[in-house]
Structure formats: C-alpha cells, structure tokens
C-alpha distance (Angstrom), angle and dihedral (degrees) to the residues before:
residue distance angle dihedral
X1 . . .
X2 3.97 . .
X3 4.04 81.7 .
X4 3.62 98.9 49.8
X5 3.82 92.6 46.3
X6 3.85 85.4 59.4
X7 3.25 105.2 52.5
X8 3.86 86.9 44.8
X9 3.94 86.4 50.0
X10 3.82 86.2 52.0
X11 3.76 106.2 47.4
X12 3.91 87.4 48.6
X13 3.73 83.8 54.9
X14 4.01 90.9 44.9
X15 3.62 91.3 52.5
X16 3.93 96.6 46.5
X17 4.02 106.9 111.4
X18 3.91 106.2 -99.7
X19 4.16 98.3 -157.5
X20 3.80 111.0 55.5
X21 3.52 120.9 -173.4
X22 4.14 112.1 -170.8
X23 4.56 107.2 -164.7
X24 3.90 91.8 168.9
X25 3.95 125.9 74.4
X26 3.99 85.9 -136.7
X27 3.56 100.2 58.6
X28 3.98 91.4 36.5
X29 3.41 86.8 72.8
X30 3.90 106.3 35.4
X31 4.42 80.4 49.5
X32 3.38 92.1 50.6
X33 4.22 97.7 45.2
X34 4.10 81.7 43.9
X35 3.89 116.8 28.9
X36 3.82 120.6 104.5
X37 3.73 117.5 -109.3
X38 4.10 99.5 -74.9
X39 3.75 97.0 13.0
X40 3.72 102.6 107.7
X41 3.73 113.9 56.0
X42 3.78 103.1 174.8
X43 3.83 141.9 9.7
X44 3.78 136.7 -171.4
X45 3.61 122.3 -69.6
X46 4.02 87.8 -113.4
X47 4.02 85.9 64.6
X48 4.11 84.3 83.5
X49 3.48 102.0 38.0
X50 4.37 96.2 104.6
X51 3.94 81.6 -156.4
X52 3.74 93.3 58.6
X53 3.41 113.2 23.9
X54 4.07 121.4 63.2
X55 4.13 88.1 -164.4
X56 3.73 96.2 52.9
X57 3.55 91.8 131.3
X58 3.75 98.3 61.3
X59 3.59 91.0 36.7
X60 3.66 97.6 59.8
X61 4.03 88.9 67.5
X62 4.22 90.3 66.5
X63 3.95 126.1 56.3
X64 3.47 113.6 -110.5
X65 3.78 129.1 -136.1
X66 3.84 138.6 -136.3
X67 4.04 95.3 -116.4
X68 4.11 91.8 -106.3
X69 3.87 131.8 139.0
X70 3.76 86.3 -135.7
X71 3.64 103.1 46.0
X72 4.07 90.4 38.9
X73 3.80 93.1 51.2
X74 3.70 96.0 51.8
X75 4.07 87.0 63.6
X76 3.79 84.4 63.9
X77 3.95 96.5 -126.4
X78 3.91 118.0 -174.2
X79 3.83 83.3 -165.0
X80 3.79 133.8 33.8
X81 3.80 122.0 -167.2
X82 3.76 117.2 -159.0
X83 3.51 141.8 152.3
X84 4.16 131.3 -94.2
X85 3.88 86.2 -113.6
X86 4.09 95.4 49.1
X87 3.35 110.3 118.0
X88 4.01 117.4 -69.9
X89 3.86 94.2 -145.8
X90 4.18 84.9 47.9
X91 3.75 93.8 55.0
X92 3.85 100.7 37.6
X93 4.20 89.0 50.7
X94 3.98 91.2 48.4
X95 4.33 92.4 46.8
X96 4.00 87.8 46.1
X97 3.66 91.7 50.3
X98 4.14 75.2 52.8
X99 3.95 94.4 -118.3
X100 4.19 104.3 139.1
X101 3.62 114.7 -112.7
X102 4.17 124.9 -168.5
X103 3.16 124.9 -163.8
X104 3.76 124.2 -140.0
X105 3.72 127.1 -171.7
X106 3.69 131.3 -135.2
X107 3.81 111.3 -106.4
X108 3.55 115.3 -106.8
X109 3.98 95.2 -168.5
X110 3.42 143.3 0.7
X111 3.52 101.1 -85.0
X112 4.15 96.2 61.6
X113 3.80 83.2 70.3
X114 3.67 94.9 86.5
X115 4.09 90.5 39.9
X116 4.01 84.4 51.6
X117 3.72 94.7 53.6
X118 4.14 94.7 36.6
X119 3.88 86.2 53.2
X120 4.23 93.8 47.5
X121 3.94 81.9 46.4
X122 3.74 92.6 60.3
X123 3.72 95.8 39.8
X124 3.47 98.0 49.9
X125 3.98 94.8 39.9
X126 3.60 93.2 -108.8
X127 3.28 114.3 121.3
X128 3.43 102.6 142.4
X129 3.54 98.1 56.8
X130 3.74 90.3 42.4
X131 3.90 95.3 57.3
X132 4.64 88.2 46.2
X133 3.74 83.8 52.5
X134 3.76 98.2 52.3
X135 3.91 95.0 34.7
X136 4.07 76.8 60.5
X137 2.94 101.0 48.7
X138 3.79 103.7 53.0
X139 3.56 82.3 47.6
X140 3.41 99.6 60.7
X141 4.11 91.2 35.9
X142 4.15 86.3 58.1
X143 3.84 84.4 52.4
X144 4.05 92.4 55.4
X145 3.45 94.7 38.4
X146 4.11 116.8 97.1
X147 4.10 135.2 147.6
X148 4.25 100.8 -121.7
X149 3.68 117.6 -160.3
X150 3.50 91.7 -130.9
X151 3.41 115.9 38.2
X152 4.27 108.7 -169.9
X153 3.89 115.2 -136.1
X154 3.66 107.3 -118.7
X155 4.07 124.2 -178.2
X156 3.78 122.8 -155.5
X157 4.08 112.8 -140.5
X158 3.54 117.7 -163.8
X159 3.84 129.8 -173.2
X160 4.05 101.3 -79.2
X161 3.80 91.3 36.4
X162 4.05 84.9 -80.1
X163 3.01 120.4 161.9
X164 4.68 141.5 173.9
X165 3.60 122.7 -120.3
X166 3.43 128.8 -152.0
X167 3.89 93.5 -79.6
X168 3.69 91.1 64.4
X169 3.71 135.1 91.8
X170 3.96 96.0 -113.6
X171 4.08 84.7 41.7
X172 3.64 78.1 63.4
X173 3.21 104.0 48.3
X174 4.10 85.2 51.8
X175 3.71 93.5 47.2
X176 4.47 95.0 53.2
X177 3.70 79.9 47.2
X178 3.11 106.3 64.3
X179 3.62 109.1 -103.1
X180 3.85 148.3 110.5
X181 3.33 124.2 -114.1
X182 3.94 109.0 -129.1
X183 4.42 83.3 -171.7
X184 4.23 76.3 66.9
X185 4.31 91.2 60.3
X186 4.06 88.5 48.2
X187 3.44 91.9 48.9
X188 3.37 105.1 -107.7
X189 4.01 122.3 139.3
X190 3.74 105.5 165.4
X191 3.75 120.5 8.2
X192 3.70 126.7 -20.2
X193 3.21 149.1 140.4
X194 4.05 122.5 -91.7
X195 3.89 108.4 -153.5
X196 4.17 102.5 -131.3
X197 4.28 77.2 -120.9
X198 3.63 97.5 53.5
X199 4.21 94.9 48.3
X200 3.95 84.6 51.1
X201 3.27 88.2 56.4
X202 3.57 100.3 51.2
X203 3.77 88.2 46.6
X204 3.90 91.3 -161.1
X205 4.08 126.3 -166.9
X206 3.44 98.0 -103.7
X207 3.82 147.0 9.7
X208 3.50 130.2 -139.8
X209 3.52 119.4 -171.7
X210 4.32 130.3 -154.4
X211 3.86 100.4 -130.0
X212 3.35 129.9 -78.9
X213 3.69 119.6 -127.4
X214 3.55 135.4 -138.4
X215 3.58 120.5 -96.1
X216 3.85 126.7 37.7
X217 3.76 124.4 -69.2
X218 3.92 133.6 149.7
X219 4.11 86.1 -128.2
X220 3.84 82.7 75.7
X221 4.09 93.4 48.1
X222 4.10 93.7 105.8
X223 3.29 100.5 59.0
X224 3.70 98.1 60.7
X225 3.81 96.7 43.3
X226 3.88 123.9 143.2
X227 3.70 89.4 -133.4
X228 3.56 96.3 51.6
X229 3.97 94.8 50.2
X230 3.76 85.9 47.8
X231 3.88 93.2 59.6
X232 3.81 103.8 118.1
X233 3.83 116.7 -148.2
X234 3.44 94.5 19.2
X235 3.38 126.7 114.4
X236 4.07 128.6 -130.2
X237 3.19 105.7 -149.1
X238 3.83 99.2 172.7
X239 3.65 131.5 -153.1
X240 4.22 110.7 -8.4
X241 3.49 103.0 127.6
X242 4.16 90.6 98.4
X243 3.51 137.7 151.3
X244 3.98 89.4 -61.8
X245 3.50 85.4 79.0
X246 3.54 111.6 51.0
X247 3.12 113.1 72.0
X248 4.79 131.6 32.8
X249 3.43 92.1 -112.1
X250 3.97 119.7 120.1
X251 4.08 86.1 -92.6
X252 3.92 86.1 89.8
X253 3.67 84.6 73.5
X254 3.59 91.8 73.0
X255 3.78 100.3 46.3
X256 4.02 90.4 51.5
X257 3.92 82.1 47.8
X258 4.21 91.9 53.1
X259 4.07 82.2 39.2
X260 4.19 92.7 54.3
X261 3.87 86.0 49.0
X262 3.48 108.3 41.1
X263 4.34 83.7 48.8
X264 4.05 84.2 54.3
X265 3.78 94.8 45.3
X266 3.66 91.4 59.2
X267 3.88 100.4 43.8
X268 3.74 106.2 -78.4
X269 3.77 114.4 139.8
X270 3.57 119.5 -98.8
C-alpha cells in the first residue's frame, strides 16, 4: 500500500508543470508561498514593488516580467498564472500558442482565501501544501476573530473618494476586526464612491485612508481637506490599507491583526 502511494505521490509530482510563469500580483504571491524549489521562473513586475507586494522578499530572487504574451512565451512556461482582469487579448494569444493559462479571481471576502490557495494547490501540483496552508490559516483566523461590545465605526477613503463595503475583502477585514463599516450607512456594499460631504456627515470613529502617492494629483484632493481635519471625535488614522490587503492570500491576517490593535488603542474593547 505504502508502495503504491509512492508511486502515486511521484507521478503527481512528474506531471506537475516544471516552468511557471506568474503575470498577476495575486498569484505572485500565492506561487511564491506554494511553488516547489525551481517551479516559478518569473512573476509580475508588481512582485518587487515593497509598496505592493507583501512577498517582496521572495520575489526579489526571480526576474519579473512585463505581463505580455510575447515576453511570457519566450520564458517557455508550461503554465501561466494570471488574473480574471489580465488582459483578454494576452491570455487568448498565450492558450493559442497552446501554453495553459488559469485564471484566478480576486477575492471578494475573507473566506475565498482558502478557495484561492486550494485552487493554486491544484494548479501547481501541490496539494498538500495547499491544504497545511489553509488548515493554518483558518486556524489562525478563529484565533483573531472575537464579538466586541463596542464595535467603533471606521470608514475606508481611497484616492477618488472610493471607498469598500461590507461585501469586499477590506470590508472584511473591518468586519473580523471589530468594526462598523460607515461605507454600510451610505449605502455602499462593495465598492463605491463616498462623496467628501456624505463621510462628514456620517462623522465616523475613525478614518482610514488608501495611500497617497508621491507627486501631485487632484485624485489625492480628499484626503487633505479642511473639513475632514476639522472632524471632531474622529479619528485619523492615516495610511493602513497596505499591501496586506490586496490580495486573498494569508497576508490579510496581518492587516485584520493591525485593524484589532489599532481598534484597542483607541478604546475599543478587547
């Protein structure tokens, strides 16, 4: 039995693809947590941005590449991995030129992490380590996860006056944290935009702004607002929605962690 489940161990391993190519920030990082020594040969050019990517690190040991079928195919990939917002025309050229190309979505709460990370396990032929990660991290998401009795309202304010509703993965995050979502009040359940007016209005707890790029640009205006600075009782928190929340990979775990904290440092119960 012990024999059989070798060689069945070993022709799953023989029939894992060998030349990985990763186009997508997402499945960068979920590659780079899961590939074999040698597997991945290439991510996106976002993998070694430190601003972007939460597995910079790693990434910084394999070449990146500009996200295009010509570029990718000249590494020689027997698998791509991109993203269900890549470029159509990109992923249609690389499957006619008969390279394999999956598909993975972006994560819409927390609970498509574990779907992510099964589906990068079967694509890259680990399953095994695919199933410890997840069975880790649902361990370590029961361990974050509490009911406060007072649960702040906090309001995420992105460049735009954008901002994630409940029935987003950073409305997630708020939500396991312990907070409100003031986007919820407006309206707003996925992503939206928050009128500068209305989130006066609604005078939430805190504020937690996207980041704000270098350089000068009108997209940027909000956040520096009078009326905003004048809120009283409300808290700025500045600039926390990071690279831990991009992507449904385990990194969430550390923005709901920084989220817990920051609602304990201001008076939120424990």
């Amino acid at each position: 039995m012990l024999a059989a489940l070798g060689i069945t161990g070993a022709a799953a391993q023989a029939d894992a693809p060998q030349r990985v190519v990763s186009v997508n920030l997402c499945t960068d990082q979920l590659a780079l947590d899961l590939a074999a020594p040698g597997q991945l040969v290439s991510v996106s050019r976002l993998a070694h941005d430190p601003k972007s990517s939460a597995r910079v690190e790693k990434a910084l040991a394999l070449p990146t590449n500009g996200s295009g079928a010509e570029e990718v195919f000249m590494l020689n990939p027997d698998l791509v991995l991109a993203g269900t917002f890549t470029d159509p025309a990109t992923v249609s050229m690389l499957r006619d030129l008969g390279i394999p190309v999956v598909l993975f979505a972006p994560a819409q709460s927390l609970s498509d992490v574990p779907d992510r990370i099964a589906q990068m396990g079967r694509a890259l032929g680990r399953e095994a380590e695919a199933d410890r990660m997840i069975a880790a991290f649902k361990a370590d998401l029961s361990a974050l996860q509490d009911a406060p009795a007072d649960r702040p309202r906090a309001a995420l304010y992105y460049v735009n006056s954008y901002t994630s509703g409940d029935k987003s993965l950073a409305g997630d995050i708020l939500n396991v944290a312990g907070f409100e979502n003031a986007a919820t009040q407006a309206g707003i359940s996925t992503i939206g935009t928050l009128p500068l007016e209305q989130l006066i209005l609604l005078a939430p707890d805190i504020i937690i702004q996207g980041r704000d790029y270098p350089g000068q640009s009108r997209s940027e205006d909000n956040f520096n607002h009078p009326a905003l600075h004048a809120l009283t009782g409300t808290v700025m928190a500045g600039e926390l929605t990071d690279r831990d929340w991009i992507c449904g990979t385990p990194q969430v775990l550390n923005a709901i962690r920084a989220m817990r904290d920051l609602r304990i440092r201001i008076g939120g119960t424990q």
